[in-house]
N, C-alpha and C positions, 0 to 999 in steps of 0.2 A: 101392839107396839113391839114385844118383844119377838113376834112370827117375823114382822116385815124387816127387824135389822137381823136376824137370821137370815132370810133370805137373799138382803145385801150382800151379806158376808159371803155366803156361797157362790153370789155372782161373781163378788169381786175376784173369791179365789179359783177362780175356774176361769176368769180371765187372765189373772196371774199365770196359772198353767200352761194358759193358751200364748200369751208372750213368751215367756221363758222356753216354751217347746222350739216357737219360732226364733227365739235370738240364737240358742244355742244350734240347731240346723244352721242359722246364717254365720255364726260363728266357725262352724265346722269346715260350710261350704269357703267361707273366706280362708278358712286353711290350708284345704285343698288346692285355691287355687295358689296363694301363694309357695306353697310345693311345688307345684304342676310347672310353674313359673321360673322357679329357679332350677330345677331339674333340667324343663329344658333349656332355660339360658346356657346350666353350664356344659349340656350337651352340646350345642354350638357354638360354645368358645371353645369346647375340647378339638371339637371337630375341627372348625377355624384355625388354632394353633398345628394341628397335625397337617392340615392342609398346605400353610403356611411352610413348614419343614417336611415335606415330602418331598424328595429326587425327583418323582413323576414332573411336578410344574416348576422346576427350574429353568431359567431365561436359554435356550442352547442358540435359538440366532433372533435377530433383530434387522427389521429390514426400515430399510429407510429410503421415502420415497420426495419427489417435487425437488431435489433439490437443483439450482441453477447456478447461485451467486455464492450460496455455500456448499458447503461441504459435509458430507457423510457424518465424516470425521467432527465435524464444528458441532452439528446438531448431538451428536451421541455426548459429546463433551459436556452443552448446556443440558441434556439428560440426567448426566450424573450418577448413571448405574453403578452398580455395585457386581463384581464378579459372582458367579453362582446365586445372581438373584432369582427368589420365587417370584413366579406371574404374581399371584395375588395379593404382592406384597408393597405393586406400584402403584403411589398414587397419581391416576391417568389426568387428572386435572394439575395439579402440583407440577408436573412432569413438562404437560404443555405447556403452561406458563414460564417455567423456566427456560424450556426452547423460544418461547416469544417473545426473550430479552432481544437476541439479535433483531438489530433494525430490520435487516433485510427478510425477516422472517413476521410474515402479516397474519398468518392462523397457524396453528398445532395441532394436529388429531393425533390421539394417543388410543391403538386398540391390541384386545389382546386374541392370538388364535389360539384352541387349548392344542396339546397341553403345555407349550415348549417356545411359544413362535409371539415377537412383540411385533408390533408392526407401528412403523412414526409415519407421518405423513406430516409433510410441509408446503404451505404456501406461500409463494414470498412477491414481494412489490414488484411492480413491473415499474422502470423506473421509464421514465417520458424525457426529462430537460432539467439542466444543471440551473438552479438558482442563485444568480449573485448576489453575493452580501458583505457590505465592507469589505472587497480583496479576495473571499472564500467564494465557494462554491459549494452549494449543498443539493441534493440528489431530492426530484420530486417525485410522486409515483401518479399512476394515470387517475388517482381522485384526487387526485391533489394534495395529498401528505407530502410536506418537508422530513425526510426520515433520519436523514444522516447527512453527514456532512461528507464530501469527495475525497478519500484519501488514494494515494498513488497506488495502490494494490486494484483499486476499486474498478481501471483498464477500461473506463466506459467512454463512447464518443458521440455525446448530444448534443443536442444543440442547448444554447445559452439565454435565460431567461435573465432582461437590465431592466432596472427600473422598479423593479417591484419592493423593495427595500426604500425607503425615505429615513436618513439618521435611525439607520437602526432597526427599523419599526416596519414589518411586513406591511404593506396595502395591501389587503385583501384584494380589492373590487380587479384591481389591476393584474394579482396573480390569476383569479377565475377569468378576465377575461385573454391572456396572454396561453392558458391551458386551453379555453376553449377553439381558440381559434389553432394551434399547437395538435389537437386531438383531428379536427378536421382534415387538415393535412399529413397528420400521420394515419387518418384510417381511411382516407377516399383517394383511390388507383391513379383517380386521372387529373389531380389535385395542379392547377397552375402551376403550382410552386413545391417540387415534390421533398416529402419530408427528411431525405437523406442527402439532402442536397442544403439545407437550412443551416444557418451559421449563430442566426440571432435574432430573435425576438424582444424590441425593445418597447416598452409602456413608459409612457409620460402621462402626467393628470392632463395634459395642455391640449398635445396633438395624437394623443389615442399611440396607437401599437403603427408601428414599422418593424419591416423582416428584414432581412439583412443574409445575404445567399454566403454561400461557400469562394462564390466569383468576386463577392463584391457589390451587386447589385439592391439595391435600397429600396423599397417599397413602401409607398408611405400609404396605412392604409384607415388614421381616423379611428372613432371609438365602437365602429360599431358597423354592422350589417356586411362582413368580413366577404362572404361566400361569392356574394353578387358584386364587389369593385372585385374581387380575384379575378371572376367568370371574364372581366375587361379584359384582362393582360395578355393574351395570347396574341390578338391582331396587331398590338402595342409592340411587343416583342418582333414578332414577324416582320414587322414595316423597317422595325430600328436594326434588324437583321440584314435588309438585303442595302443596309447603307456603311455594312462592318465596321460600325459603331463599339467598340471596348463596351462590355457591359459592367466592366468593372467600375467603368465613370459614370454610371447612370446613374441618378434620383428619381423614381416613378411616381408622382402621386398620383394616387388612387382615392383619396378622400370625395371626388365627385365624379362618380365614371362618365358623366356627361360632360365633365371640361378635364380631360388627363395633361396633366403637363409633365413637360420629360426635360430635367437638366444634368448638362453632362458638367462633370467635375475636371477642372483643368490639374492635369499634371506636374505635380513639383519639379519645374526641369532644374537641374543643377546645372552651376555654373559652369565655364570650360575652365579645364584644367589650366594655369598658369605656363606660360608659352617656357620652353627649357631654354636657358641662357647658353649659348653658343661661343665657346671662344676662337678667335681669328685670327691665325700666326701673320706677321706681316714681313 
């Protein structure tokens, strides 16, 4: 009895020795590395701050690119530089966000070339048709964002999106189908009705979309299948041409290109002026 807890014992302390060797190497090695660690952290914050105040990567130009509706000037403003600022001191997200306050400004790329040179890039809305709403006008772009509303600086000459406001409250269904038919004719050359010549595009839930020209002329064209009553108008036109017919008084429907009917608008004739009273010596 007294050999075998002898030889416990020595087990047990010779395994003692054997953790202890291994805690303390883990203990050491865990030192190391938290050394190693902060060492080099504080190498590169040293680095970092010396970077950060070097003359080398200070801002000397800034170029700025895309712009159309704004200006140089507007974008560096929502930038917010600081004079003698270091490159690596912008934060290049921060930066474009700020610039993508302006409505007119739809993406921000913010990059940097070393060692001296910022470079802004901008994208902005390509605006399509004026939307009316209660009395205003607000500016759509070609997917269909309402982005801003028309102000007098704004110098733009679209055409005019009615109807698509009900008390207040956009209709969708009427705005997408008033842009799609809108996009047609501004991106196809030999469009019946061409898009610089368009005065108004008006939606009703009732009788679908009528266009409305620069001259006057009223196309009534129903809710749907736009391309193919277009494709009609030309021989309609032509016939009503060689009768020099005002197109100004014309109503086209187009809602069945197999029965086109054509009414002309009678003119508000004013009366004759009141005959001048004459006096007669006698």
């Amino acid at each position: 009895m007294k050999k075998i807890s002898q030889s416990t014992f020595r087990i047990r302390r010779n395994r003692l020795q054997r953790y202890g060797t291994h805690f303390f190497r883990d203990i050491a090695t865990c030192a190391f590395l938290v050394l190693a660690t902060l060492l080099l952290t504080s190498t590169l914050i040293y680095l970092y701050s010396y970077i950060l105040s070097d003359p080398y990567f200070r801002i000397r130009e800034t170029v700025v690119r895309g712009c159309r509706e704004v200006t140089e000037r507007d974008v560096l403003t929502l930038a917010a530089l600081h004079p003698n600022q270091n490159l690596f001191s912008i934060n290049l997200g921060k930066t474009a966000r700020r610039i993508e306050n302006n409505p007119w400004i739809k993406e921000a790329h913010i990059g940097r070339e070393f060692p001296d040179r910022l470079i802004m890039e901008v994208r902005e809305r390509v605006p399509l048709a004026l939307v009316e709403k209660e009395q205003t006008l607000q500016i759509v772009d070609r997917e269909g964002v309402i982005f801003k509303g028309l102000d007098l600086g704004d110098g733009l000459d679209l055409p005019v999106l009615t109807g698509c406001y009900k008390s207040g409250v956009l209709q969708e269904n009427l705005l997408k189908k008033s842009l799609e038919l809108l996009t047609y004719l501004s991106d196809t050359k030999d469009a019946p009705v061409s898009y610089q010549n368009l005065s108004e595009i008006h939606a009703d839930e009732l009788f679908g979309l009528s266009i409305i020209t620069d001259t006057g002329l009223r196309l009534i064209l129903g809710a749907d299948d736009f391309v193919n009553k277009l494709a009609a108008l030309p021989p309609v036109l032509k016939g009503l041409g060689k009768e020099n017919i005002d197109m100004a008084l014309l109503h086209i429907d187009l809602r069945d290109p197999a029965k086109i009917t054509v009414q002309i608008k009678v003119k508000n004739v004013p009366a004759p002026p009141p005959m001048k009273e004459t006096e007669y010596r006698t």
